[in-house]
C-alpha positions as CSV (number, residue, x, y, z in Angstrom):
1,X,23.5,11.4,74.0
2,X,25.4,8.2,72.6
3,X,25.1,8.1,68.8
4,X,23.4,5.1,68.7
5,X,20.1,7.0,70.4
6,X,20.5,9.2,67.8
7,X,20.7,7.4,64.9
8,X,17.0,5.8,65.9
9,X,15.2,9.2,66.0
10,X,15.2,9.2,62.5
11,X,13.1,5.5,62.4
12,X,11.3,6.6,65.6
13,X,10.2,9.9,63.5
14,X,8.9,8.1,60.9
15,X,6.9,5.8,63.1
16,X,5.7,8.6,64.7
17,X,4.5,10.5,61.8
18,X,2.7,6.6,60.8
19,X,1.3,6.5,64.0
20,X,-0.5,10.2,64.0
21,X,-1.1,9.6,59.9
22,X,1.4,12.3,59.2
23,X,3.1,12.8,56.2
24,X,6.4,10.9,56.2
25,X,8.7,13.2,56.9
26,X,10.7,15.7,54.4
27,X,14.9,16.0,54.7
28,X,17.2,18.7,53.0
29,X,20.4,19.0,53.3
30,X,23.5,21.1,52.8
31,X,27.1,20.8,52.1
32,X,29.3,23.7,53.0
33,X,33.4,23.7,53.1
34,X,35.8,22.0,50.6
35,X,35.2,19.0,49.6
36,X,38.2,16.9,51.6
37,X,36.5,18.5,54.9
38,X,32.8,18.7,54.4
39,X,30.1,19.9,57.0
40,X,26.3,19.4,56.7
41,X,23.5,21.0,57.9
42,X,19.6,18.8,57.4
43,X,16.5,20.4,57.8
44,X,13.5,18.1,58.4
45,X,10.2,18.8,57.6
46,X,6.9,17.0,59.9
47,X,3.5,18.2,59.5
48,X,4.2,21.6,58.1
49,X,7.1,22.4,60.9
50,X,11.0,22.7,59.7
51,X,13.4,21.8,62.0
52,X,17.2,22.1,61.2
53,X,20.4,20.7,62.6
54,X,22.8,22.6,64.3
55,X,25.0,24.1,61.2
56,X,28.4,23.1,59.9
57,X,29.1,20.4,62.5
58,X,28.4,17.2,60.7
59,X,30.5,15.1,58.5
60,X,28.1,13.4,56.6
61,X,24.6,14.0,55.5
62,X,23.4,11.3,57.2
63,X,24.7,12.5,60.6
64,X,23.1,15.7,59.9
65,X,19.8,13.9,59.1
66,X,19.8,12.4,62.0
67,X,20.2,15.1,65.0
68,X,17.7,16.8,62.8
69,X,15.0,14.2,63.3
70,X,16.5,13.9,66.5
71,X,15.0,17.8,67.3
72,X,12.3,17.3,65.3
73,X,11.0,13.8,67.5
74,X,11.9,15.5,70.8
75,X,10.1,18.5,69.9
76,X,6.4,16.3,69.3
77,X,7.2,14.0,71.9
78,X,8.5,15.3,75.3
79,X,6.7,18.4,76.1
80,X,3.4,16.8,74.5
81,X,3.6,13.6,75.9
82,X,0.4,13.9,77.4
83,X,-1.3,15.0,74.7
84,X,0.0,12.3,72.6
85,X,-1.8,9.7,75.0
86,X,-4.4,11.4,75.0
87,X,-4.9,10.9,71.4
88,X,-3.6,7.3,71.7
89,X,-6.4,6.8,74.3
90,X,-9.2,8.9,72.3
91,X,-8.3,6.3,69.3
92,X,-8.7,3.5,71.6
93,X,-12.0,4.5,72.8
94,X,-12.9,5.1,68.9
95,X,-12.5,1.4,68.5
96,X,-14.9,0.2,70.8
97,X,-18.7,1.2,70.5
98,X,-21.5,0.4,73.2
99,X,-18.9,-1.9,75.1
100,X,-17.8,-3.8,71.8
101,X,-14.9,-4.1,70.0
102,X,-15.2,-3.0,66.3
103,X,-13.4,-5.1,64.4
104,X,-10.3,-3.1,62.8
């Protein structure tokens, strides 16, 4: 996946997590190795689930961050698509009593 994908799961976590009226999400991170050769490992936490990076392979915490939230946003979004429009469409439906628009 090009990095660029990646770096936008972190933002499209976030908006997910404002979008279901989650928590913002929670990151951790690690250093291991000397300090002219760093790795990272990030754990992010959504909702109540942890989800961590693959360990030692990042140079920067940010990086590490990222393919973290990048597990973490695949994890609530592809296999539960469906459920998530479900909701979106259960919401919508909320909106709108006896025909009419509430007003938001």
């Amino acid at each position: 996946m090009p990095q660029a994908t990646i770096n936008f799961k972190h933002t499209w976590l976030q908006e997910l997590c404002h979008q279901i009226a989650w928590n913002l999400p929670e990151y951790a991170t690690e250093k291991d190795g000397p300090d002219h050769i760093p790795r990272f490992t990030a754990t992010v936490t959504v909702n109540g689930v942890s989800f961590e990076s693959p360990k030692d392979q990042w140079r920067s915490s940010k990086e590490a961050q990222n393919h973290a939230a990048h597990i973490a946003y695949d994890h609530f979004i592809v296999p539960n698509m469906d459920i998530f429009q479900q909701r979106q469409n259960k919401i919508g439906q909320l909106s709108r009593v006896n025909g009419t628009a509430l007003a938001s």
